[in-house]
C-alpha positions as CSV (number, residue, x, y, z in Angstrom):
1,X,-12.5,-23.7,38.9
2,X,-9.1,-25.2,38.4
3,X,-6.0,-23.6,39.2
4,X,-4.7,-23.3,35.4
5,X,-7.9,-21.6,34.0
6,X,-7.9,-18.9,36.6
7,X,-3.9,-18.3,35.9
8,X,-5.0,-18.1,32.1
9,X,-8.1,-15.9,32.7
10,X,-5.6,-13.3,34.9
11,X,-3.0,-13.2,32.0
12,X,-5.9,-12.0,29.2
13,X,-6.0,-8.2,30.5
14,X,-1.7,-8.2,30.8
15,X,-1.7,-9.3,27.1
16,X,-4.7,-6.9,26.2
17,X,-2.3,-4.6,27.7
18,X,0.9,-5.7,26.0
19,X,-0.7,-5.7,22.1
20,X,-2.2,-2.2,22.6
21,X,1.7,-1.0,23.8
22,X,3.2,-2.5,21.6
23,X,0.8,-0.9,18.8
24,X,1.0,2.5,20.3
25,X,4.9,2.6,20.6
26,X,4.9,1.4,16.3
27,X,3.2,4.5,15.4
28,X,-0.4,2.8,15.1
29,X,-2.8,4.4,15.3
30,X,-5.7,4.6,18.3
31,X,-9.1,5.1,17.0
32,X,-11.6,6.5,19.9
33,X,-14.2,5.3,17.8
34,X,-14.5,1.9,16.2
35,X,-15.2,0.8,12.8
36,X,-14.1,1.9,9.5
37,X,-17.3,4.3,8.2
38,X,-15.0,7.5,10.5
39,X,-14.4,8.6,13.5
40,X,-11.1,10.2,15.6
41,X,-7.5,8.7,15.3
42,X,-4.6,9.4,16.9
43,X,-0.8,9.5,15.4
44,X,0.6,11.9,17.8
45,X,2.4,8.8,20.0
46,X,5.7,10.2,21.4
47,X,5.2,13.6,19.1
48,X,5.7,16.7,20.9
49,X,3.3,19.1,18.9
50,X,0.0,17.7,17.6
51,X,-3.0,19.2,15.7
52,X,-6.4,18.0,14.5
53,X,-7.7,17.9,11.2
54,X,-10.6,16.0,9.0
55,X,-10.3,14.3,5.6
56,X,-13.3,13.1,4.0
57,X,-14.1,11.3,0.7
58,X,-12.7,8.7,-0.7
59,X,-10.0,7.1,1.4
60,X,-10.2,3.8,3.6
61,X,-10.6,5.6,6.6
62,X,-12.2,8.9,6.8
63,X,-12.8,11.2,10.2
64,X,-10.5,13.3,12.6
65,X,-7.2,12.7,12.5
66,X,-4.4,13.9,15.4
67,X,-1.7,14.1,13.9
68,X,1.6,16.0,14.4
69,X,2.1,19.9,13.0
70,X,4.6,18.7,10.4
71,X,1.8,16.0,8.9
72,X,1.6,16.7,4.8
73,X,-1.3,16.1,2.7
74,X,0.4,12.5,1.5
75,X,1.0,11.0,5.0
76,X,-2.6,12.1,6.0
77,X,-3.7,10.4,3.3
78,X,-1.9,7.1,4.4
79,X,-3.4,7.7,7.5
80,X,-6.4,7.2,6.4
81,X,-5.5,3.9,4.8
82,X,-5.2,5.6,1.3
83,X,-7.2,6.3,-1.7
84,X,-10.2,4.5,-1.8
85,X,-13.2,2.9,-4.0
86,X,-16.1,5.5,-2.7
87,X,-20.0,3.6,-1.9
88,X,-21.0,3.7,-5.3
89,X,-17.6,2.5,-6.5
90,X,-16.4,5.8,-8.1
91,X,-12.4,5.7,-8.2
92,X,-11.0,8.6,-6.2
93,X,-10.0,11.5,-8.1
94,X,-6.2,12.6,-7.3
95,X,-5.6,15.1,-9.5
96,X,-8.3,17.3,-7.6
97,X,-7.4,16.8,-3.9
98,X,-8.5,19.9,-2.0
99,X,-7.6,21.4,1.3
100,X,-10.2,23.5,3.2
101,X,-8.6,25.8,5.7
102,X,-9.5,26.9,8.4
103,X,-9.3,30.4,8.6
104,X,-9.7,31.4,12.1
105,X,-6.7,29.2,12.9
106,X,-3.9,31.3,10.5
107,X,-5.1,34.8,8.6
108,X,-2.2,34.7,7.1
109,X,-3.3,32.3,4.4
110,X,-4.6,33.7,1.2
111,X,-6.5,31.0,-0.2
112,X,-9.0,29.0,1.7
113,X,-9.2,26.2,-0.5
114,X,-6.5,25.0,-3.0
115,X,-6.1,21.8,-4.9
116,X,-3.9,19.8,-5.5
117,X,-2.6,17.5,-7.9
118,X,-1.3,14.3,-6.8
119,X,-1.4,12.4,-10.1
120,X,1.1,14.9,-11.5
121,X,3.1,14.9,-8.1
122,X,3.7,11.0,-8.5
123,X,5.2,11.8,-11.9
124,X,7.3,14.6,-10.8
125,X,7.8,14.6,-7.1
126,X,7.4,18.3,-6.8
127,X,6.8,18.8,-3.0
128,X,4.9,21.8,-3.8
129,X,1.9,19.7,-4.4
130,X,2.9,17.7,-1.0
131,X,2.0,20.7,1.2
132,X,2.4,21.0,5.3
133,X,-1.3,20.4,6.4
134,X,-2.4,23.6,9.1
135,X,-4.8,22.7,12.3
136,X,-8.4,22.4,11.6
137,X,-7.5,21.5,8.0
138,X,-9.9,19.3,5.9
139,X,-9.0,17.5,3.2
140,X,-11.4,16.1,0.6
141,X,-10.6,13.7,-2.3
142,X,-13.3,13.8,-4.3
143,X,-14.5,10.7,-6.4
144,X,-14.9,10.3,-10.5
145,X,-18.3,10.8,-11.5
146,X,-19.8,7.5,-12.3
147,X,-22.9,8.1,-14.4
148,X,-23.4,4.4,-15.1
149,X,-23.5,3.3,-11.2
150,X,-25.8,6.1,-10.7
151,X,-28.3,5.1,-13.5
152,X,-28.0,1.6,-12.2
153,X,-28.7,2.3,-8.9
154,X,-31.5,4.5,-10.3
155,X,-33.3,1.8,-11.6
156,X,-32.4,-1.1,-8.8
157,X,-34.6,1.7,-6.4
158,X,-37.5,1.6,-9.2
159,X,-37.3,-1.5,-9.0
160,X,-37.7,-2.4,-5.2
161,X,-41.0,-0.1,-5.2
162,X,-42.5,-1.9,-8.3
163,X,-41.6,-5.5,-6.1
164,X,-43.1,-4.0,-3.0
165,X,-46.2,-2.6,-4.8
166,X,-46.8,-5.4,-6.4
167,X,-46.2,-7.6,-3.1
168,X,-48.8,-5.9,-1.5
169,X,-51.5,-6.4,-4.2
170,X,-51.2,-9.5,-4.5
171,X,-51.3,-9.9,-0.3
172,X,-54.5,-7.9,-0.6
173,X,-56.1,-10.1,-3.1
């Protein structure tokens, strides 16, 4: 093995090593669990206090996020790589974001689940519709019904059994 190769094959891990710092230390995130379909991120990189919490629906990136205790329901959001086309291609729906909490973590709260409207808070910038985000929070952006998708889908899964039934007749014959 020549000299030069073996010098280059040492120096892959160090710059391994140096792009994952060098992400860390820019307040990337580091997923424990690859792929974009979910899983657990954490933000928490030089933050003193941290909590977990979920968001599903229709953003980019949903799962478990670890995030610090003064996260709000926006910068989760942008966490999670945004607002997102759901599977069927339903645009989210921002006016009725909710938050789920979770109870056993603060009694104090009085409603379990609010919503939120972030279509009016673009318009306004009322921070009360920008709230703190408690541990064990989930958030859940919802996604406009699309009754035409459905119905299309619908019939593409008619469809696919009429091919296949018809596939194996004729392979009967």
């Amino acid at each position: 093995m020549p000299q030069s190769f073996r010098f280059r094959l040492l120096l892959l891990p160090l710059l391994i090593l140096f792009i994952q710092h060098q992400a860390s230390s820019q307040g990337g995130a580091t997923p424990s669990s690859g792929g974009s379909i979910g899983g657990v991120y954490d933000f928490t990189a030089g933050v003193g206090f941290s909590m977990e919490v979920n968001i599903w629906g229709a953003v980019a990136r949903p799962g478990r996020y670890k995030v610090a205790s003064s996260t709000t329901l926006l910068q989760l959001i942008s966490y999670a790589g945004g607002p997102s086309a759901g599977q069927t291609g339903s645009k989210p729906k921002l006016d009725e974001v909710r938050v789920v909490h979770d109870l056993t973590v603060d009694s104090t709260i009085r409603n379990s689940i609010q919503v939120y409207d972030l279509v009016r808070y673009q318009q306004t910038a009322d921070t009360t519709l920008n709230p703190k985000l408690y541990p064990n929070d989930t958030v859940i952006i919802p996604e406009e019904e699309n009754t035409f998708n459905e119905v299309l889908a619908v019939i593409r899964d008619v469809g696919l059994v009429l091919v296949s039934i018809l596939t194996i007749y004729n392979g009967v014959k």
